[in-house]
NUMI-638051 format. One record per residue: residue in one letter; z, x, y of N, C-alpha, C in turn. Coordinates in steps of 0.05 Angstrom, whole numbers, plus 32768, in hexadecimal, padded with zeros to 4 digits. Atoms other than C-alpha are relative to their C-alpha. Layout:
aZXYZXYZXY
...
//
This chain:
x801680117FF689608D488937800A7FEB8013
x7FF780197FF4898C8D0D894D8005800B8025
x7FF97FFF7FEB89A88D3789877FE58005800C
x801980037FF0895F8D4B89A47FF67FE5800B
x800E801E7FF7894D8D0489A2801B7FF88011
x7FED800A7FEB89918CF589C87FF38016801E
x80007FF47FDC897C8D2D8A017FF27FEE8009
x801480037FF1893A8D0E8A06800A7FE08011
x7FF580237FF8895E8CC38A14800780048011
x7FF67FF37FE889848CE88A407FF580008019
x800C7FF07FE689548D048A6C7FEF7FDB8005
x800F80197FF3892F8CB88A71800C7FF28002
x7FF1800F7FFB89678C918A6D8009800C8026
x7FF37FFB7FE7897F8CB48AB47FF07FFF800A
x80107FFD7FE8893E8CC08AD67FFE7FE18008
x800180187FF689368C738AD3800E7FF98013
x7FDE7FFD7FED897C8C6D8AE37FF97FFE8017
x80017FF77FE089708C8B8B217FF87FF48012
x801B80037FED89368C6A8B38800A7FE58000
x7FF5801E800089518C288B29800F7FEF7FF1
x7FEC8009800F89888C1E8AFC7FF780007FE4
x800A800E801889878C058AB97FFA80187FEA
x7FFC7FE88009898A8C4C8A9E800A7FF87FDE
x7FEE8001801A89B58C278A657FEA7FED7FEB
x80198019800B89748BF88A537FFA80157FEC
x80047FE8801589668C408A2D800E80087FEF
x7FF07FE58017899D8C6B8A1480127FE97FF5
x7FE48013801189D08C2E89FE7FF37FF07FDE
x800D80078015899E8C0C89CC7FFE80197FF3
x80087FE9800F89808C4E89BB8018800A7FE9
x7FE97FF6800E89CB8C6B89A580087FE87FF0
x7FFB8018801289D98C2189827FF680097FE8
x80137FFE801C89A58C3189527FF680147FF8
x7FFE7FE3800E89B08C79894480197FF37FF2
x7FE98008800D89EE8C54892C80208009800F
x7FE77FFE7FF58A238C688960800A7FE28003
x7FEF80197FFB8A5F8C3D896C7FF47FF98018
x7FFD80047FEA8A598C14899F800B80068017
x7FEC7FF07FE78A938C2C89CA7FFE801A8004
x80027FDD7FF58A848C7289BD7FE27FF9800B
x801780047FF08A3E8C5C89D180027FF78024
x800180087FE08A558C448A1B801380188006
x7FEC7FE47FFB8A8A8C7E8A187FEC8012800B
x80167FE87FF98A508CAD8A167FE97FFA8019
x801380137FE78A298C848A46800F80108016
x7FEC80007FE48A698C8E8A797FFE801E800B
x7FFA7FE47FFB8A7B8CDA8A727FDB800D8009
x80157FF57FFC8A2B8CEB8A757FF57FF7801D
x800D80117FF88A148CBF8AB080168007801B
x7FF37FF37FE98A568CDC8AD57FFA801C8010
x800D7FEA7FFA8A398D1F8AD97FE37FFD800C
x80147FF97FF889FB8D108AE17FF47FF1801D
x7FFB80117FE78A088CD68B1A80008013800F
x7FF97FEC7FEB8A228D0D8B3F7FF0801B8009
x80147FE8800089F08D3F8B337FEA7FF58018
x802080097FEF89BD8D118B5180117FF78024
x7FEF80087FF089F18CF88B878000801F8015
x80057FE77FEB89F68D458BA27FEC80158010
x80207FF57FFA89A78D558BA17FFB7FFB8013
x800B800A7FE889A38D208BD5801980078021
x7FE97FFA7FF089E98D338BF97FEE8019800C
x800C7FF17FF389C78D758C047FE87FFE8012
x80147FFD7FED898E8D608C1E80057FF2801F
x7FE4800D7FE589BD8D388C597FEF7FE17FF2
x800E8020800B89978CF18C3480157FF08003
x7FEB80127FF889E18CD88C3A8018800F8008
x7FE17FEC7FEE8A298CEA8C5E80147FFC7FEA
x7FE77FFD80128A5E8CFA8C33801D7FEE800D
x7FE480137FEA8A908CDD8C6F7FF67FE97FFD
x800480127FFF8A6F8C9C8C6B80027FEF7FE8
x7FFD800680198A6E8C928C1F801180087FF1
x7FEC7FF180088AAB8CBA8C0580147FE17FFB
x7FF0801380028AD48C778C047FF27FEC7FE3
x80128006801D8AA08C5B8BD0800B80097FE7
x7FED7FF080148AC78C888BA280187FED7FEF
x7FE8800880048B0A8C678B9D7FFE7FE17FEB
x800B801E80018AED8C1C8B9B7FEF80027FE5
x800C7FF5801A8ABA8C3A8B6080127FFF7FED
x7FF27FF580158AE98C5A8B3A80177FEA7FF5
x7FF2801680048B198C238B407FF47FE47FE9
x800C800C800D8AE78BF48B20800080057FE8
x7FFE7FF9801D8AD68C1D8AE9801380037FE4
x7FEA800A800C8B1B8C268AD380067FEB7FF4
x7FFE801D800A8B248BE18AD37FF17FF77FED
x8010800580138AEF8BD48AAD7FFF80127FEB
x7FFE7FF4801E8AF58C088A7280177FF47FF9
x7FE9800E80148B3B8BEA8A6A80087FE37FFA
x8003801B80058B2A8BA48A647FE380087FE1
x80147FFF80198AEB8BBD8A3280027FF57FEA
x7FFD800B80168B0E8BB789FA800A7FE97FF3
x7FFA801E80058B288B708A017FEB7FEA800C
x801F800880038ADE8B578A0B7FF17FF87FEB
x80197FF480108AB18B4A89E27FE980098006
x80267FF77FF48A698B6489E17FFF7FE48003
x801380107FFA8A518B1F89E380027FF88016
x7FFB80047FE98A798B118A1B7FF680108018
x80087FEB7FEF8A638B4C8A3A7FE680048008
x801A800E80038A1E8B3E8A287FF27FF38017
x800680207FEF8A1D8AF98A4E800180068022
x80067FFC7FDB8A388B1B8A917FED800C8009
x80147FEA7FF38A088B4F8A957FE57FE98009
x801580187FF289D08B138A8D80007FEC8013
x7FF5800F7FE989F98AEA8ABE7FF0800F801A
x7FFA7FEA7FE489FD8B238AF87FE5800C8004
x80187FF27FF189B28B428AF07FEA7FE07FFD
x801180197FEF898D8AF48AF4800C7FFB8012
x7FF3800D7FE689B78AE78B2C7FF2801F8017
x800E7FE87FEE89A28B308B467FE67FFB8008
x801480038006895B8B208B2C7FEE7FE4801B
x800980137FF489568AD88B4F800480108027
x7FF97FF77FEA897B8AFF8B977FF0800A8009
x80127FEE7FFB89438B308B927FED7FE88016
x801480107FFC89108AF58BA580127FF38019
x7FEB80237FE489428AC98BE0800080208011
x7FFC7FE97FEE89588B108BFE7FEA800C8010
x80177FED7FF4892C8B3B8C2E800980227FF0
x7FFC7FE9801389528B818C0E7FDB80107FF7
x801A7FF1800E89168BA58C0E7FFF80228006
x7FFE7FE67FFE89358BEB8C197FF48011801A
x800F7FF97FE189138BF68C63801B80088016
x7FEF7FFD7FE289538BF08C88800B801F8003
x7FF07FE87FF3897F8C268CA2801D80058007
x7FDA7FFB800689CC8C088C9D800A80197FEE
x7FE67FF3800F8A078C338C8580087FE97FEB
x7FEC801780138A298C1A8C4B80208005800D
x7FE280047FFE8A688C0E8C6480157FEC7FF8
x7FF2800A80128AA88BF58C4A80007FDD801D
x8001801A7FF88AAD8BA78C5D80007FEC7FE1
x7FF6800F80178AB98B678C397FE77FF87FE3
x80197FFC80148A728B658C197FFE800F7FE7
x80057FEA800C8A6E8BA98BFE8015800F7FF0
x7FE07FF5800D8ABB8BB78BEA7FF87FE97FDB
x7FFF801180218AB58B7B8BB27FE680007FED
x80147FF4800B8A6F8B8C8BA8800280137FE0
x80037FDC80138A7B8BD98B8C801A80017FF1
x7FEF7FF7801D8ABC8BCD8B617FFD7FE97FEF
x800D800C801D8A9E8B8D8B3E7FE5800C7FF2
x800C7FF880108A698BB48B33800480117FE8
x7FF27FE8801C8A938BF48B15800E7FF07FF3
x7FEF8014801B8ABC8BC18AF17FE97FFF7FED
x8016800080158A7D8BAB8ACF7FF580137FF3
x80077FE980138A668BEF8AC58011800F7FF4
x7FEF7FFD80178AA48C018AA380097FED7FEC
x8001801280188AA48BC28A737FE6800E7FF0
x80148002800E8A5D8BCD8A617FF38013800C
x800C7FE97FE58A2E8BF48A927FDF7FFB7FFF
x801580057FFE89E58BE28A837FF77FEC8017
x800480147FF489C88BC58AC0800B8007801B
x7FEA7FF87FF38A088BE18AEA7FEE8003801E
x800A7FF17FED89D38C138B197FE87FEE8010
x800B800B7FFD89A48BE18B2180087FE48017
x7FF680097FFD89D28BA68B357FFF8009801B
x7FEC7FFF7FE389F28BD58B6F7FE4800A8015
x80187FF77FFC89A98BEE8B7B7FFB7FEA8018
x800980107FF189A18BA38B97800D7FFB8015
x7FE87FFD7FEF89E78BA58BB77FF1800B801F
x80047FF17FEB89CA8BDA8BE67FE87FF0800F
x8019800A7FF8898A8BB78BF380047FE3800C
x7FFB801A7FFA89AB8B758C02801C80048022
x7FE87FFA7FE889DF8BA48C397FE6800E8009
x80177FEE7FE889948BBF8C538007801D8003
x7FFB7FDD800089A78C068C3E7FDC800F7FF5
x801D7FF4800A89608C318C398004800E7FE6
x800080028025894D8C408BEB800D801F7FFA
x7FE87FE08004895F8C928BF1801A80008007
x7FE57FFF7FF9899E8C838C10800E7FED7FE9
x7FF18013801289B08C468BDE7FFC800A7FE9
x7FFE7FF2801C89968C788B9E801880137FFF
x7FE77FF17FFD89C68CAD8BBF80207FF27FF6
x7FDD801480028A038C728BC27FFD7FFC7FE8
x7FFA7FFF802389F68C598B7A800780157FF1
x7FFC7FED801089F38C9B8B618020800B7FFD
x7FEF7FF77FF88A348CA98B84801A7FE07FF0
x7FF28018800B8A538C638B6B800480067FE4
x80028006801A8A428C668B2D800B801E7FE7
x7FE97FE4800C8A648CB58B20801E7FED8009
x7FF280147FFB8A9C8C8A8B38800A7FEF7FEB
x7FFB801180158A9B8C578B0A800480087FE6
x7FFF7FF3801C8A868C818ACC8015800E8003
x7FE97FFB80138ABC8CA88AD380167FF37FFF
x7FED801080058AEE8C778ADB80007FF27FE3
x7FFD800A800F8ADB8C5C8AA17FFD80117FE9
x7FFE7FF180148AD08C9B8A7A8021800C7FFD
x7FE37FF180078B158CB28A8380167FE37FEE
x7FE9801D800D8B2D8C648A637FEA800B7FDB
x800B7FFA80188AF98C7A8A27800B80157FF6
x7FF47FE6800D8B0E8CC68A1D80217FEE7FF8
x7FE37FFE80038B548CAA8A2480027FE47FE0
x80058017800E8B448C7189F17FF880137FDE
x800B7FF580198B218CAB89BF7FEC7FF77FF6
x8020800F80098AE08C8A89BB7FE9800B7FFC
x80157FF27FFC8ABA8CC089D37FF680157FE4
x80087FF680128A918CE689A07FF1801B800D
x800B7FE67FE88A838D2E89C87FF380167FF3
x801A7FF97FFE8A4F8D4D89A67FE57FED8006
x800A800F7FF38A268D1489B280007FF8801A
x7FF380027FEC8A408D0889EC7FF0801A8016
x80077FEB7FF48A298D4C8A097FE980078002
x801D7FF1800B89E98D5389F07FEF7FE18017
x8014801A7FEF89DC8D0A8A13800280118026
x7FF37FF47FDB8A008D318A5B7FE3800E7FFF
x80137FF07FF989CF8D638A587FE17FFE8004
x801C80057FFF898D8D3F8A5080097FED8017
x800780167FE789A68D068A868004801C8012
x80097FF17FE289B68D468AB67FE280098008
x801680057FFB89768D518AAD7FED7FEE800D
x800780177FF6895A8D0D8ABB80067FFA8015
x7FFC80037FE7897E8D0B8AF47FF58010801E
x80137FF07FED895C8D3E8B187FE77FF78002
x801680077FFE891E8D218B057FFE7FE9800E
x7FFB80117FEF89318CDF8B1F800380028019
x7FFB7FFD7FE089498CF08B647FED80108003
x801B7FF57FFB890C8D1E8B687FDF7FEB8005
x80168010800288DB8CE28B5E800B7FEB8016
x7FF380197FEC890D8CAE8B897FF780038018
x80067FFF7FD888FE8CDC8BCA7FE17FF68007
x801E80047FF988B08CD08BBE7FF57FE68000
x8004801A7FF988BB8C848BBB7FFC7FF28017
x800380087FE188A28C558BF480167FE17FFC
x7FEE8021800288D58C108BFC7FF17FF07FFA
x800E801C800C889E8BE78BEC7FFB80047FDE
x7FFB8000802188A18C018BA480137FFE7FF6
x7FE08001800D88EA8BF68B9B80017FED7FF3
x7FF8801D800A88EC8BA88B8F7FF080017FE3
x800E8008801988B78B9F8B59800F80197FE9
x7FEE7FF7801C88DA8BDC8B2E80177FF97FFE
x7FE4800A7FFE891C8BBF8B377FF87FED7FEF
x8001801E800C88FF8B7A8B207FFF80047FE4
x800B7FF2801788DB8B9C8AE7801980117FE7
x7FEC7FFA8006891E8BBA8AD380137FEA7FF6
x7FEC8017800689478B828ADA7FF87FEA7FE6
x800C80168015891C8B558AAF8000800E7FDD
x80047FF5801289128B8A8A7E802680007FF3
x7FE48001801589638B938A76800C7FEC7FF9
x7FF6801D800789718B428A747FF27FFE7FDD
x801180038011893E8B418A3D800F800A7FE5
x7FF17FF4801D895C8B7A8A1280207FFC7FFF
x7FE8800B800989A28B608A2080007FE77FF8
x8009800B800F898F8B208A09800480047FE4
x80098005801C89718B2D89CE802180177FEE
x7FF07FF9801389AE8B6389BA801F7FE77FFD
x7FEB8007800889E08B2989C67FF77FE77FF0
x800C8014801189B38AF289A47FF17FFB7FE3
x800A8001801789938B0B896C800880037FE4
//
């Protein structure tokens, strides 16, 4: 029974994901309180979320939504982060971990409102001094912790005037990146719990199709308010899991 209820997390935890981060506002509580560990709970987060990043990352590659030559460097800088951040994890605490995530999405939260980022433009993401410290504090963060992670870089793009199919394409592509950098510090750590683990892959590949299927039928003027709606929603429940 447990694993059904893990596909179905799966498949909503990623379609969110997709659309606007925060994917972990779902499946990280949810698996808490089936009683997984914590670390195998972000473990399984990593390894599932790397597959399925990429799944959604190649739907839009095919359709030409973004250039492979233009974002292929995103890779390195990602993955780099993530690393870093699974192997600092375990000399963290959650509460500490906690505190940044509510740091980094009110600071996102308040940016949303000062910024124009309203997903209209038409820049490249390219590598520069902005966007380099950007995308490996972000995978740092999403290999300490990760809730929030897709959302965060979501605004990244919108604050470099990247249009919303092109900036779902780059997160998606960031954030395979990140997860596995940080799944290979988890597998290598033994955290991971892989029937669980598998059963979550297969409902987020799912979700991920559904997500990038719903992203192309979005207009930019619906981006901000679900972002906000997101963001508030995951301060709230990180909050209350590091306060109560």
């Amino acid at each position: 029974m447990e694993y059904i209820v893990l596909f179905f997390i799966g498949i909503c935890a990623t379609t969110l994901g997709t659309l606007a981060g925060g994917g972990g506002l779902i499946s990280l509580p949810a698996m808490l309180l089936m009683g997984v560990p914590v670390h195998s709970a972000i473990g399984a987060n990593k390894v599932s979320n790397s597959f399925s990043s990429f799944s959604s990352f190649f739907h839009l590659y095919k359709r030409k939504q973004v250039s492979m030559k233009k974002s292929i460097w995103m890779i390195p800088v990602s993955l780099a982060g993530g690393i870093s951040g699974g192997l600092i994890a375990s000399r963290l605490s959650e509460a500490n971990m906690y505190i940044i995530a509510i740091i980094l999405l009110i600071f996102a939260f308040i940016t949303s409102f000062i910024k124009k980022g309203d997903f209209t433009g038409e820049e490249s993401f390219v590598l520069n001094k902005k966007s380099i410290p950007g995308l490996y504090g972000i995978g740092l963060y999403d290999g300490l912790f990760g809730p929030g992670s897709g959302t965060l870089m979501l605004y990244l793009f919108g604050y470099l005037n990247v249009a919303y199919i092109q900036a779902v394409a780059l997160v998606r592509l960031a954030t395979f990146s990140s997860c596995l950098g940080a799944s290979i510090s988890y597998i290598a750590s033994g955290k991971v719990i892989w029937p669980l683990t598998l059963v979550l892959l297969l409902g987020s590949l799912t979700g991920a199709q559904i997500g990038v299927r719903i992203a192309q039928k979005l207009k930019p003027h619906q981006i901000k308010p679900i972002l906000r709606v997101v963001t508030v929603a995951l301060i709230i429940q990180i909050f209350v899991e590091n306060f109560r």
